[in-house]
C-alpha positions in Angstrom: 0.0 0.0 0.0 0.7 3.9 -1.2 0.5 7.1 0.2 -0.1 9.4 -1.9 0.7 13.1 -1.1 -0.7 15.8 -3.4 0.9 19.3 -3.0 -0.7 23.0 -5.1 2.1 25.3 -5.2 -0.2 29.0 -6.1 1.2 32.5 -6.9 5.0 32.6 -7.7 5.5 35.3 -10.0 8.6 35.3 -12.3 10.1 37.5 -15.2 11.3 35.0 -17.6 12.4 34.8 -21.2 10.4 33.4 -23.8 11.4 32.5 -27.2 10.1 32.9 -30.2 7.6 35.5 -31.8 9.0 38.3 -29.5 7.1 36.6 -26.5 7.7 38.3 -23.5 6.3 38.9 -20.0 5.8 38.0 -16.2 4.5 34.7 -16.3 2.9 33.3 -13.1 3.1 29.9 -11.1 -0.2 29.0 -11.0 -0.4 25.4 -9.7 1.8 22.2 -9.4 -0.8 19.1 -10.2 -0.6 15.3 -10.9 -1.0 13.9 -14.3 -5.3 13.8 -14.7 -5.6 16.1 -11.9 -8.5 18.4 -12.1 -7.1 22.2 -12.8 -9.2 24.9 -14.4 -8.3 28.1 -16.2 -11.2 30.1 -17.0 -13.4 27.4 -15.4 -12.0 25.1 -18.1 -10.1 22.3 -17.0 -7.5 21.5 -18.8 -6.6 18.2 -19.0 -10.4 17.9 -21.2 -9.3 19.5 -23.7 -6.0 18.8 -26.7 -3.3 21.2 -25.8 -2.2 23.1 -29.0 1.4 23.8 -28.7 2.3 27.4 -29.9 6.0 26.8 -31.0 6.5 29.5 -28.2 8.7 28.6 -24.6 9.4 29.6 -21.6 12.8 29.2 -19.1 11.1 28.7 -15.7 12.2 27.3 -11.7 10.6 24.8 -10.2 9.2 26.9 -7.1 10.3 24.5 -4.4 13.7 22.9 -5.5 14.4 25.9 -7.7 15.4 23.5 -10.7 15.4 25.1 -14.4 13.0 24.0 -16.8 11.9 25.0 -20.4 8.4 25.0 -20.7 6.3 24.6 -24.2 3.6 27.6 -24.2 0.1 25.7 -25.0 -3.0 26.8 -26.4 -6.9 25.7 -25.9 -9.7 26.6 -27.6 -13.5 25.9 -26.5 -15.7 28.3 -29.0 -15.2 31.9 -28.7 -12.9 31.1 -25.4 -8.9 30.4 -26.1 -6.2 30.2 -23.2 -2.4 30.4 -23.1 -0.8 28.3 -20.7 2.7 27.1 -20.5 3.1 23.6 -19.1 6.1 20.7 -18.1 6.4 18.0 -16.1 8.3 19.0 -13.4 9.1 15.2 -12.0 7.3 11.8 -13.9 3.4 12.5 -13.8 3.9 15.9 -12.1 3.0 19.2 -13.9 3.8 22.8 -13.3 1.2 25.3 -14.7 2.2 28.9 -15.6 0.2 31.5 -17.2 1.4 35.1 -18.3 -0.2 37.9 -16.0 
């Protein structure tokens, strides 16, 4: 037998360089979730829907270990709504989230 231990990391802002079509900003940590884990953006969740990559990247820390990761910049699209979000795995099934404020 398992125990499982789920941690949300929430609001870690960072200035980070994004390539590609001039991309630029303060992206934000918004959560750090397990593969299938429910997580909405714009009350959509995220893992219902294909995740559209952009070509576009971002150079982000992992929050609590402060490792370095690239992360692909995704798009998805439910009729007239359409949200950027950058997303990795961060360790094997576990996701960090990030959106640009």
């Amino acid at each position: 037998m398992y125990d499982i231990h789920i941690s949300v990391f929430v609001s870690t802002t960072c200035t980070l360089n994004v390539s590609n079509n001039n991309m630029s900003g303060i992206w934000k940590h918004k959560a750090t979730i397990i593969d299938g884990q429910t997580f909405k953006l714009k009350e959509l969740n995220i893992w219902d829907f294909q995740w559209e990559n952009t070509g576009n990247s971002i150079q982000v820390k992992d929050p609590k270990y402060g490792q370095s990761y690239k992360l692909s910049i995704y798009k998805i699209v439910k009729e007239n709504i359409e949200i950027q979000f950058a997303a990795g795995e961060f360790s094997n099934c576990v996701w960090g989230i990030y959106m640009e404020s």
